[in-house]
N, C-alpha and C positions, 0 to 999 in steps of 0.2 A: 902660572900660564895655563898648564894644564886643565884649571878649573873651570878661567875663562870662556875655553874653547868648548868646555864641555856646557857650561852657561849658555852662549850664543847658542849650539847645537838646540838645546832644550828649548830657544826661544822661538827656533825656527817653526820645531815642529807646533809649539803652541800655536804660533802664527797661521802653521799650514789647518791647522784642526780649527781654530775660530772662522779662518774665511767661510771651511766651509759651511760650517754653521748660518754666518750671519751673510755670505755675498750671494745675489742673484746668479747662479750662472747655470745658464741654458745647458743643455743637450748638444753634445760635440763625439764626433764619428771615432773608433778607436785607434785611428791609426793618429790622429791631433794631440794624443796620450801619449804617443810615443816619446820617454824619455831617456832612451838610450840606443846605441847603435843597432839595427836589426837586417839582417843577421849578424852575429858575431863574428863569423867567420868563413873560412872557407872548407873547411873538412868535414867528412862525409856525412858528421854526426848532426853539424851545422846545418845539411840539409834534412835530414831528420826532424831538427828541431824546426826548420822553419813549414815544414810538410804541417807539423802536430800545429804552426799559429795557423794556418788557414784552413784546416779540418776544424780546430777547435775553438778558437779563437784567445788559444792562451799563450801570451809567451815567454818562455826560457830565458832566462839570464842570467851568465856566469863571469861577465866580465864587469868592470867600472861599477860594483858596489860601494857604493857607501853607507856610513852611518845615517845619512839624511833619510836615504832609501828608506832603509831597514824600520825607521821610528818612525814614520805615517801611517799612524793608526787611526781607529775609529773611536779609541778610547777618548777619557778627559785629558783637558791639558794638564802636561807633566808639570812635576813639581823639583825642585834641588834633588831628592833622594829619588826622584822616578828610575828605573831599570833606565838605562841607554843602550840597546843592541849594536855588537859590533862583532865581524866576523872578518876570517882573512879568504881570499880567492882559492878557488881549486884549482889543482893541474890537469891538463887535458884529459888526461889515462880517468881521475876523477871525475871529468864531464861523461865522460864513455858508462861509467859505471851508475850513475845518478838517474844518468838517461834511460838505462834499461830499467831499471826501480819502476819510473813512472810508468814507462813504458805498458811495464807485466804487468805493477802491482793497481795501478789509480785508472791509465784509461784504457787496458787490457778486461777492465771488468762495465767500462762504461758505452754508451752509444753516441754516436756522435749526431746520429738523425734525432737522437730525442733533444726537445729544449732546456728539458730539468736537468741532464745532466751538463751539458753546457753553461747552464745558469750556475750550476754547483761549483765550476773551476772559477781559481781565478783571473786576474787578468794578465799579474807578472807570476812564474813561478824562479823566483834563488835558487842559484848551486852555491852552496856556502861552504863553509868549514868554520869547527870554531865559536858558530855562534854562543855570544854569552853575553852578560851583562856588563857595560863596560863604566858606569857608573862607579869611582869609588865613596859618591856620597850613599850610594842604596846601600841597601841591607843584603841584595846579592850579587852583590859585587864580584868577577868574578866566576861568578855560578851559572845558572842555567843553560845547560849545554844543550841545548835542545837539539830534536831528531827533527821531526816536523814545527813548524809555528803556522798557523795558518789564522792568527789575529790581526796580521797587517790589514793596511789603509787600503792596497789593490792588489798583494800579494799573497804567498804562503811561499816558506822557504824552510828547503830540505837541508838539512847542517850532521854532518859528523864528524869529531875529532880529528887532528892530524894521527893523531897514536892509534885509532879504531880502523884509519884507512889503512896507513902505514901496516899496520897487523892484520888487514884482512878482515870485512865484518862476520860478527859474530851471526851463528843462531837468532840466537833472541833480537838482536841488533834487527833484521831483516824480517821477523815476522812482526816487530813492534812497525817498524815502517809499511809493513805488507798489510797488516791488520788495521791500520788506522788508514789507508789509503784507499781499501777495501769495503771495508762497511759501510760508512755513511750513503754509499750510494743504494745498497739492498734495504739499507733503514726506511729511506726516503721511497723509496719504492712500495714497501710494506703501510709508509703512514699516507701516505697519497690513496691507495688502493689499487698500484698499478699490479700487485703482487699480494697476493691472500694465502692466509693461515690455513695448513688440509681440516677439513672438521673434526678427523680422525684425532691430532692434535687435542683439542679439547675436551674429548671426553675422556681424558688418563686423569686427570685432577679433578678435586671438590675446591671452586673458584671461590665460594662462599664464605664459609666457614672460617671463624679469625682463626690465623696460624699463632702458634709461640714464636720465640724470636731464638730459645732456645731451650735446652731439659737439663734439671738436677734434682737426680732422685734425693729423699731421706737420706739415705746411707752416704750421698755423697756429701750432704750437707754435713752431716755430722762428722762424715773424716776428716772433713778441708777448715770445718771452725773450730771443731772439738766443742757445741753446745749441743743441751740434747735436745733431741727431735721434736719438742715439741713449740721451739722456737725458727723450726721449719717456714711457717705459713707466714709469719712474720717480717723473714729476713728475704725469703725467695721469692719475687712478684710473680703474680699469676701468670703472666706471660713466660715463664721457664720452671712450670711446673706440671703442665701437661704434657706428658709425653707423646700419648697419641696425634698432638694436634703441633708437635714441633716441627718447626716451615718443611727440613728436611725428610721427617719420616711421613711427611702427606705428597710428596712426590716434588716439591721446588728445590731448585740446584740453588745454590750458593746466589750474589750480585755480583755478575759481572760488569767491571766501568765499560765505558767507551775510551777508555785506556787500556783495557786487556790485564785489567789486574782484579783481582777477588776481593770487594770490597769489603772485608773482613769490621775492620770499626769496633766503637762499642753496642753496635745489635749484631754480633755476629754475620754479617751479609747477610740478613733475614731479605728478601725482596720488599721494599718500601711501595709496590705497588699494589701489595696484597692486603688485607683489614688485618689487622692484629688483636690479639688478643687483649680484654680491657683489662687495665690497672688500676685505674677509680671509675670510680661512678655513685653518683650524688644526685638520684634523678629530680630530686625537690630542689637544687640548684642548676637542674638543666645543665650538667656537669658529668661527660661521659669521656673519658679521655684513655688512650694506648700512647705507648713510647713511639709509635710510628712517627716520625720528624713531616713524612706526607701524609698526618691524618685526614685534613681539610681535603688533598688530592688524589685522594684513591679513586683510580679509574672504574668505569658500569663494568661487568662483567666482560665483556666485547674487549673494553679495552684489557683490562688483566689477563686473560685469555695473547692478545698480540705480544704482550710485555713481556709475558712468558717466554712467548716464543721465540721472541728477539734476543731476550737472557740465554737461552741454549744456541740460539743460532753464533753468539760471541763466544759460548762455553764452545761449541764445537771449534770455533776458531782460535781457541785457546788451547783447548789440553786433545794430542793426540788420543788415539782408540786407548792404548794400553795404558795413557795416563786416567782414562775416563773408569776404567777396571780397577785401577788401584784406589781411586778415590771411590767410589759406590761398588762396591764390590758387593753381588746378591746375594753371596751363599753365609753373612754374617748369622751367629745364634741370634740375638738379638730379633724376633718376627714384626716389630713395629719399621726397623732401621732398615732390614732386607726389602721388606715394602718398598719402604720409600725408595729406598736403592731403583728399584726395579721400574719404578715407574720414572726416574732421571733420566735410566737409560732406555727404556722403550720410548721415553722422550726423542732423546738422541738420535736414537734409531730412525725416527722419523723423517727428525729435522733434516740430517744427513742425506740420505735416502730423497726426501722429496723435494730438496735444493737442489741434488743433483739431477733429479729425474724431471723435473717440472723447469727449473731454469736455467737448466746445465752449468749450474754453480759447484764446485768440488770444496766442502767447507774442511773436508778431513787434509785437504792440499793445504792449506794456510796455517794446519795445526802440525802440521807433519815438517813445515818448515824448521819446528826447533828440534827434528831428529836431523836437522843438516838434510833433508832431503829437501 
């Protein structure tokens, strides 16, 4: 029975994602969209939320979710093992607390007179809990407990565990939600041109020049294989054998996602937007190639220079001041690594500094979230 129900489910949304593919249908006013009660209620917050649909034109919903809801996507039509999203309601005290989230963290940082940031919400936003994969033919079955989803068909919805409320969100809990609610809108800002990089910025770094992806001296080679040295040049690709030119010690911080995690990988979070260092090259095959996975996409100079910028600007809204100290610390022996050190943080310094002062952005507030402040 259970399977059935989750069959039909699966057929619906297929159904709902072909029309719109193949049916004609016009341009209709958003209030003809409305597919659920609005407002939900009568309590104070209710008027809150209905204040935020007619400033923004986005609206809240916590009550009469369903699975149908949740799985109209823009994606392909689902398969037997496709994910099926299914989440349970929140309690009121939960709407209270969701609400402020948006509130501070998504359109606390946006404008409601501009069109892009409006264009950027969506049209329904979920209070959920819960959300996961309710599939038990998929493979995450179960699983994905997501904080934000913002791949729905008209929506994005905010989800946390019964246990994460019940206990009180965490730290990291609230700057993962603060940080992903946050950024896209100074990203889009920056790639529009509504918002520019200080010039000052770009003259701390050589933009040019291919970076290593990482360094291993001789002596380290020979400690960690135990051959000798002169199976060095061999084993170690040219790309982690120049020290001077390692991404780090030329002044680049780490890759930061747009998930707020240090894209670590097999290139070390080398920045994929920089030229790398070559590993072959065959110029009578017209054969010149680096590990960089975005060789073909390396941005003009202009562009690497923003990228940068946008990497420190999630660095600062990642690791507060005294984490930014323990990771680049200046005063290492080391005169190639103290460098680079130094030019991270007179990075930082910048970025920081000219967010606050140019767009009265406080990027060191969003990283200072996971000291519980």
């Amino acid at each position: 029975m259970k399977r059935n129900i989750l069959w039909m489910l699966l057929s619906i949304v297929a159904f709902v994602v072909s029309c719109r593919d193949d049916d004609p249908i016009g341009m209709v006013e958003k209030d003809d969209l409305l597919q659920f009660e609005f407002p939900q209620g009568t309590n104070e917050w209710d008027k809150e939320i209905e204040q935020i649909a007619k400033d923004w034109g986005m609206y809240i919903i916590y009550k009469d979710i369903d699975s149908t809801d949740l799985n109209m996507t823009w994606s392909t039509k689902p398969t037997w093992t496709t994910p099926v999203l299914v989440a349970n309601p929140v309690t009121d005290e939960e709407v209270v607390v969701y609400l402020d989230l948006v509130k501070n963290y998504l359109l606390g940082n946006m404008d409601s007179t501009k069109k892009e940031d409006l264009a950027a919400l969506p049209y329904y936003f979920y209070f959920v809990k819960d959300l996961n994969d309710g599939n038990p033919n998929s493979m995450t079955y179960g699983q994905m407990s997501l904080q934000i989803y913002q791949e729905g068909f008209n929506y994005w919805a905010l989800s946390f565990t019964s246990e994460e409320l019940e206990g009180g969100l965490a730290p990291a809990q609230l700057h993962k939600v603060a940080s992903s609610f946050i950024y896209p809108s100074l990203q889009s800002r920056f790639r529009s041109g509504e918002y520019v990089v200080p010039a000052e910025f770009g003259d701390i770094s050589d933009y040019e020049t291919r970076v290593g992806i990482d360094y291993m001296s001789v002596e380290e080679f020979v400690a960690m294989y135990g051959m000798p040295a002169e199976y060095y040049s061999m084993i170690v690709l040219p790309d982690s054998q120049d020290e001077a030119n390692y991404y780090r010690n030329r002044g680049f911080a780490p890759t930061v996602s747009e998930n707020f995690e240090i894209e670590w990988g097999m290139f070390n979070a080398c920045p994929t937007w920089l030229l790398w260092i070559i590993v072959f090259e065959e110029p009578s095959w017209g054969i010149i190639e680096s590990q960089n996975p975005n060789f073909d996409n390396v941005p003009d100079l202009e562009g690497r220079i923003l990228e940068d910028f946008l990497n420190m600007v999630r660095l600062a809204m990642l690791y507060p001041e005294d984490k930014m100290m323990e990771e680049f610390p200046v005063d290492v022996e080391n005169p190639l690594e103290a460098e680079g050190n130094r030019k991270i943080m007179e990075k930082y310094d910048i970025v920081v500094r000219y967010m606050k002062d140019t767009y009265n952005f406080d990027l060191q507030a969003v990283a200072n979230i996971l000291n519980g402040e």
